[in-house]
SEKOL-519327 format. One line per 5 residues: their letters; for each residue x, y, z of N, C-alpha, C, O. Coordinates in steps of 0.2 Angstrom, whole numbers. Layout:
N
a = X:Y:Z:X:Y:Z:X:Y:Z:X:Y:Z | ... $
This chain:
144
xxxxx = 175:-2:-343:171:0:-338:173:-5:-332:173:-11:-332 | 173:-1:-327:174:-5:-319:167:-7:-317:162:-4:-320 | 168:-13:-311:163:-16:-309:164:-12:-301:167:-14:-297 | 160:-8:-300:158:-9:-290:161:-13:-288:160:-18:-291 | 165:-14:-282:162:-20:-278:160:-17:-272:160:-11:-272 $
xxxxx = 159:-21:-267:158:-18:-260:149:-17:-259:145:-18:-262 | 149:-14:-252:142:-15:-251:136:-12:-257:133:-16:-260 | 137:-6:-257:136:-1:-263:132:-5:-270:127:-4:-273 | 136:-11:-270:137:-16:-277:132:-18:-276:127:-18:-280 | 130:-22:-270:123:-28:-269:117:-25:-271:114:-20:-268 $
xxxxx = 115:-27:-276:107:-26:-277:105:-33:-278:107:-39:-279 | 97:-30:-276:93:-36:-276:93:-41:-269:96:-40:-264 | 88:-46:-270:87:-49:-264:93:-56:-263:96:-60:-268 | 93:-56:-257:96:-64:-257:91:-70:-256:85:-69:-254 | 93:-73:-257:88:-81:-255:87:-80:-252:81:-79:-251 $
xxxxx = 90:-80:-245:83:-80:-239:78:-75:-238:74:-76:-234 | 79:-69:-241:75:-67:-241:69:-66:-246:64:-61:-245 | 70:-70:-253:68:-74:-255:62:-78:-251:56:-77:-251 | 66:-83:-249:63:-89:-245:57:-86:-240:52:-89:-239 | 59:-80:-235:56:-78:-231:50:-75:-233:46:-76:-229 $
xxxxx = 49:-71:-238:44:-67:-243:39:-75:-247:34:-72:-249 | 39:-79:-247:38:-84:-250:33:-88:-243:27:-89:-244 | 35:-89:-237:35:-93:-232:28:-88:-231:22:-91:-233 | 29:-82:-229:24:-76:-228:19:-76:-233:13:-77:-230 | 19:-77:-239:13:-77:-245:11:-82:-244:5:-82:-245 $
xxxxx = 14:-91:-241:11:-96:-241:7:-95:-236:1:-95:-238 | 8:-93:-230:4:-91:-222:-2:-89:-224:-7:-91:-222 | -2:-84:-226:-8:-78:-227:-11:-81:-234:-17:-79:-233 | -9:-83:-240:-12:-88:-244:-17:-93:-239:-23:-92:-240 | -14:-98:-235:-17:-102:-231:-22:-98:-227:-28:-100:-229 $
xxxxx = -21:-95:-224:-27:-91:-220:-33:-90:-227:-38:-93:-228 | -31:-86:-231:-37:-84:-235:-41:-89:-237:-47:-90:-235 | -38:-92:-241:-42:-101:-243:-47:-104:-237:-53:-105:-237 | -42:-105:-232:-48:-107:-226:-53:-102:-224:-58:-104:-221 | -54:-96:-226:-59:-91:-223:-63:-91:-229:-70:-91:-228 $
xxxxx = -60:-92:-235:-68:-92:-239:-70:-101:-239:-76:-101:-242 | -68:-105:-239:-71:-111:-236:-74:-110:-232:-80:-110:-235 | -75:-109:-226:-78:-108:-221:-84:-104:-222:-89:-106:-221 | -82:-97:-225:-89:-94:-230:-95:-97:-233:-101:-96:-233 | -89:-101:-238:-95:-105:-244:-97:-112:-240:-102:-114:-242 $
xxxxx = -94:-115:-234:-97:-121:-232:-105:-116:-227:-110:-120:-227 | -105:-109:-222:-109:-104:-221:-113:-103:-225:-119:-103:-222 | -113:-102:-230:-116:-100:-237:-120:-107:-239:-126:-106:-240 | -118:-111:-239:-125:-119:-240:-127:-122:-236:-131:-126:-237 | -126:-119:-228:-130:-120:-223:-134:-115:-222:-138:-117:-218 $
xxxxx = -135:-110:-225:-139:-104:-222:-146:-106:-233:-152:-104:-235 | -141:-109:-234:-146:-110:-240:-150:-116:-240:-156:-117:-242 | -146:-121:-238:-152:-126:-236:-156:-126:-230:-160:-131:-228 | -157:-121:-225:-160:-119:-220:-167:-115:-224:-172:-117:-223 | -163:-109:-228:-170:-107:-232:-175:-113:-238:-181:-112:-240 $
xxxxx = -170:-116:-240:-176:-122:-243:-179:-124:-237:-185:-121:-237 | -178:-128:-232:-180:-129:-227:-187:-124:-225:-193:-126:-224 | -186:-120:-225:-189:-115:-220:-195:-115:-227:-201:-118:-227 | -193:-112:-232:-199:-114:-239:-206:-120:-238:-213:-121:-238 | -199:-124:-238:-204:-133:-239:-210:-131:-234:-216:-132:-236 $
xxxxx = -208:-128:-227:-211:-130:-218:-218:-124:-221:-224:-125:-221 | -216:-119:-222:-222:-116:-225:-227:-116:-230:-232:-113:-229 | -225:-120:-235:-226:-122:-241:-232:-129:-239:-238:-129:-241 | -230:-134:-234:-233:-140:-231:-238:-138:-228:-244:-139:-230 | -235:-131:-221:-242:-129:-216:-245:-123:-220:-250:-122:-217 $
xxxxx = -245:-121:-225:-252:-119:-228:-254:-124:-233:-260:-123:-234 | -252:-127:-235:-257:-134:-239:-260:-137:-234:-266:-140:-236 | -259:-138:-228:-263:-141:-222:-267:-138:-219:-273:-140:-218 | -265:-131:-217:-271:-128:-215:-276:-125:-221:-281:-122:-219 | -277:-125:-227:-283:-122:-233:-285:-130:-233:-286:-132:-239 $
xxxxx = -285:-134:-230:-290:-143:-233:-296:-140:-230:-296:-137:-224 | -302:-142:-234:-306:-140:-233:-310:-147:-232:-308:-151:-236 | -313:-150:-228:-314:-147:-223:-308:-149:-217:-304:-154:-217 | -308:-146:-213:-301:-145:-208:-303:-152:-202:-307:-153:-198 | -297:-155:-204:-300:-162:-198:-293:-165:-196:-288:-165:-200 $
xxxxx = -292:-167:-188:-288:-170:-189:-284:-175:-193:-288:-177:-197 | -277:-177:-193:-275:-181:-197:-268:-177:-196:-267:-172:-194 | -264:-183:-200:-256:-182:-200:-253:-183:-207:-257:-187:-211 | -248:-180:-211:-246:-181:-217:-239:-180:-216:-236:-176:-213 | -235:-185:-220:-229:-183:-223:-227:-186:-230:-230:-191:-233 $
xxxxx = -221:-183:-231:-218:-184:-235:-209:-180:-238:-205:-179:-234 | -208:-179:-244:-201:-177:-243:-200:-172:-248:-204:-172:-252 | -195:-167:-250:-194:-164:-256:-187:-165:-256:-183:-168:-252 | -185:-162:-262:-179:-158:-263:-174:-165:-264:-168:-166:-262 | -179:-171:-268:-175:-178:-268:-174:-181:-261:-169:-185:-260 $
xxxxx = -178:-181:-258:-177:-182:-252:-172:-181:-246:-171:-185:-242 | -169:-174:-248:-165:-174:-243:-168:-170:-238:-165:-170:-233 | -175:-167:-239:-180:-164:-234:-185:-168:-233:-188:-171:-237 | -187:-170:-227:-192:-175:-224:-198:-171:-222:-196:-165:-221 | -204:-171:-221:-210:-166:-219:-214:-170:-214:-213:-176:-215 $
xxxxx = -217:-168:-209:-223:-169:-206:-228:-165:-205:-226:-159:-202 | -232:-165:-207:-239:-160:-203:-244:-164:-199:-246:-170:-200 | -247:-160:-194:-249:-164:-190:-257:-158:-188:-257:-152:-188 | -262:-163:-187:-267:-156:-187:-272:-159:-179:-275:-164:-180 | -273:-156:-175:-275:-157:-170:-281:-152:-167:-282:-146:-168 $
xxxxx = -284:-156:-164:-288:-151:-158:-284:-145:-154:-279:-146:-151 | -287:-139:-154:-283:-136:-151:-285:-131:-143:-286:-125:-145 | -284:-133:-137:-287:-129:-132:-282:-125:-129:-278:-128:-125 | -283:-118:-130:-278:-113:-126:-275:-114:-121:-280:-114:-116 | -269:-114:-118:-268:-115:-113:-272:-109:-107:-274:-104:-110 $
xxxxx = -273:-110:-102:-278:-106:-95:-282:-107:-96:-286:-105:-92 | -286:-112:-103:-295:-110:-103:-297:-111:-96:-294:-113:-92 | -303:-110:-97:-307:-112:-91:-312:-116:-92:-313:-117:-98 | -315:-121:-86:-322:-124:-88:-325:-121:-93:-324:-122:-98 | -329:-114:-91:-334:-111:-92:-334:-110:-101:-338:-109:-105 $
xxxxx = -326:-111:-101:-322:-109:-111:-323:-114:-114:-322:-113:-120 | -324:-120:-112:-325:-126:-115:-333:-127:-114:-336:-128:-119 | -337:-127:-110:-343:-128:-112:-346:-123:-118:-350:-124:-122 | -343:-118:-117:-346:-113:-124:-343:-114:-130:-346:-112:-135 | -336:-118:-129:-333:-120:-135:-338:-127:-137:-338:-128:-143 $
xxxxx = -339:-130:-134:-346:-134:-136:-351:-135:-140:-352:-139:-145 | -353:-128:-136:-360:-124:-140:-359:-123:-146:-363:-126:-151 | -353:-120:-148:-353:-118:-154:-350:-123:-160:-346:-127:-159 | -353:-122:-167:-351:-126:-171:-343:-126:-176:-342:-128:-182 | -340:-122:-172:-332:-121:-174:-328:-126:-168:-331:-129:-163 $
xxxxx = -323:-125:-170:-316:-127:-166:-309:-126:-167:-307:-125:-173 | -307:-125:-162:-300:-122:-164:-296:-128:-165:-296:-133:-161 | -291:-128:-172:-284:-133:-173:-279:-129:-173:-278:-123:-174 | -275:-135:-172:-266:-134:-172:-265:-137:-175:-266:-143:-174 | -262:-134:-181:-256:-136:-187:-251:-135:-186:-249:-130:-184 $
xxxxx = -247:-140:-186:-240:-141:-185:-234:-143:-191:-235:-149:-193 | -230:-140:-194:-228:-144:-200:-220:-145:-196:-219:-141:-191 | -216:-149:-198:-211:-151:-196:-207:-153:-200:-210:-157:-204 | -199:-152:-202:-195:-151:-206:-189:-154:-205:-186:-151:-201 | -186:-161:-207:-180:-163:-205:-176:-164:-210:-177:-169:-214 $
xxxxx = -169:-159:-211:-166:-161:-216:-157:-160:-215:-156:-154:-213 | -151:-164:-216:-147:-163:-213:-140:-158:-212:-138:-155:-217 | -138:-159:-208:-135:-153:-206:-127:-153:-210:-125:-159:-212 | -123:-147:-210:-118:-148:-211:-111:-151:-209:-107:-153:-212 | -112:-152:-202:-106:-158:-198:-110:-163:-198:-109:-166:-193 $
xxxxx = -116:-167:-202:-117:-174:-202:-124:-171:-195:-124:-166:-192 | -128:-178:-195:-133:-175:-194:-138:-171:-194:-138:-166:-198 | -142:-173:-190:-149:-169:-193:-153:-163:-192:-152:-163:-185 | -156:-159:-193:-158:-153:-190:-166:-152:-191:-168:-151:-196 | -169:-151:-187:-176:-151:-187:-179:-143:-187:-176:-139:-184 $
xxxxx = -184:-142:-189:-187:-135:-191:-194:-136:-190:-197:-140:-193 | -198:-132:-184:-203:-135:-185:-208:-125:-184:-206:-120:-180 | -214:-126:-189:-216:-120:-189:-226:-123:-187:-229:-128:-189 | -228:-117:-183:-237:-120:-182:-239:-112:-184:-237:-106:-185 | -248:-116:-183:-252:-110:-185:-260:-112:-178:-261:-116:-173 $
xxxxx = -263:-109:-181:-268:-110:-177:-274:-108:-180:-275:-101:-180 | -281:-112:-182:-285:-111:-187:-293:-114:-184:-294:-119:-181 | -298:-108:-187:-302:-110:-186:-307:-115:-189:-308:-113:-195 | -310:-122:-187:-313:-125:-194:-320:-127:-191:-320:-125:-185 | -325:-131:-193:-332:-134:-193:-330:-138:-188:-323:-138:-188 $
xxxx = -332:-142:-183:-332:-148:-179:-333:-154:-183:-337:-153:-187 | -329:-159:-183:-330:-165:-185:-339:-169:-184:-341:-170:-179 | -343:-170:-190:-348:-174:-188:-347:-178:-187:-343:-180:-192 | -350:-183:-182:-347:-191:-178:-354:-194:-180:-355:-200:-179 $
């Protein structure tokens, strides 16, 4: 049996285009790895935000149910300390009141607070990120 020669004969690829098929897989290989990187580095920013976002609600209702309801400041940390907490509880007067809304707020033996909880915990490029969430509650007047 005879062998072909000539155009006809070549089957298959040559090395460069081998090499070339190769180069193209490596590129687009490259792109892909970098896109879900960036995904999963996405993906633990958006999950340490919801711990975050947890802790800050978890703190400002433990501060606004003390009963009785009085200024004061607390902190502390969770999550091994990579979340830092403040809550903060204050006097609270609406912005516009008037004279006339503080003499009556006087009178009576409620008072409006502002609870404030605050949230620091660190960011994905280094640094820190703060989250802060309030309420506003009614409680008894302090007796002096």
């Amino acid at each position: 049996m005879r062998r072909p020669f000539g155009p006809r004969a070549a089957r298959g690829f040559s090395l460069l285009e081998v090499l070339v098929a190769f180069v193209i897989l490596a590129l687009v290989g490259t792109a892909l790895f970098r896109l879900f990187s960036g995904a999963l580095v996405n993906a633990s920013a958006a999950d340490d935000y919801t711990h975050a976002v947890l802790v800050a609600e978890s703190v400002l209702a433990e501060a606004a149910a003390a009963k009785p309801l009085a200024e004061s400041t607390n902190t502390g940390s969770a999550d091994e300390g990579r979340i830092a907490w403040t809550t903060q509880v204050t006097q609270y007067t609406p912005p516009g009141a008037s004279a006339d809304a503080d003499r009556v707020a006087e009178t009576l033996q409620t008072r409006l607070y502002r609870i404030t909880a605050e949230v620091r915990f660190a960011a994905p490029s280094g640094g820190t990120r703060i989250f802060t969430l309030a309420t506003t509650r009614v409680g008894l007047k302090e007796t002096q």
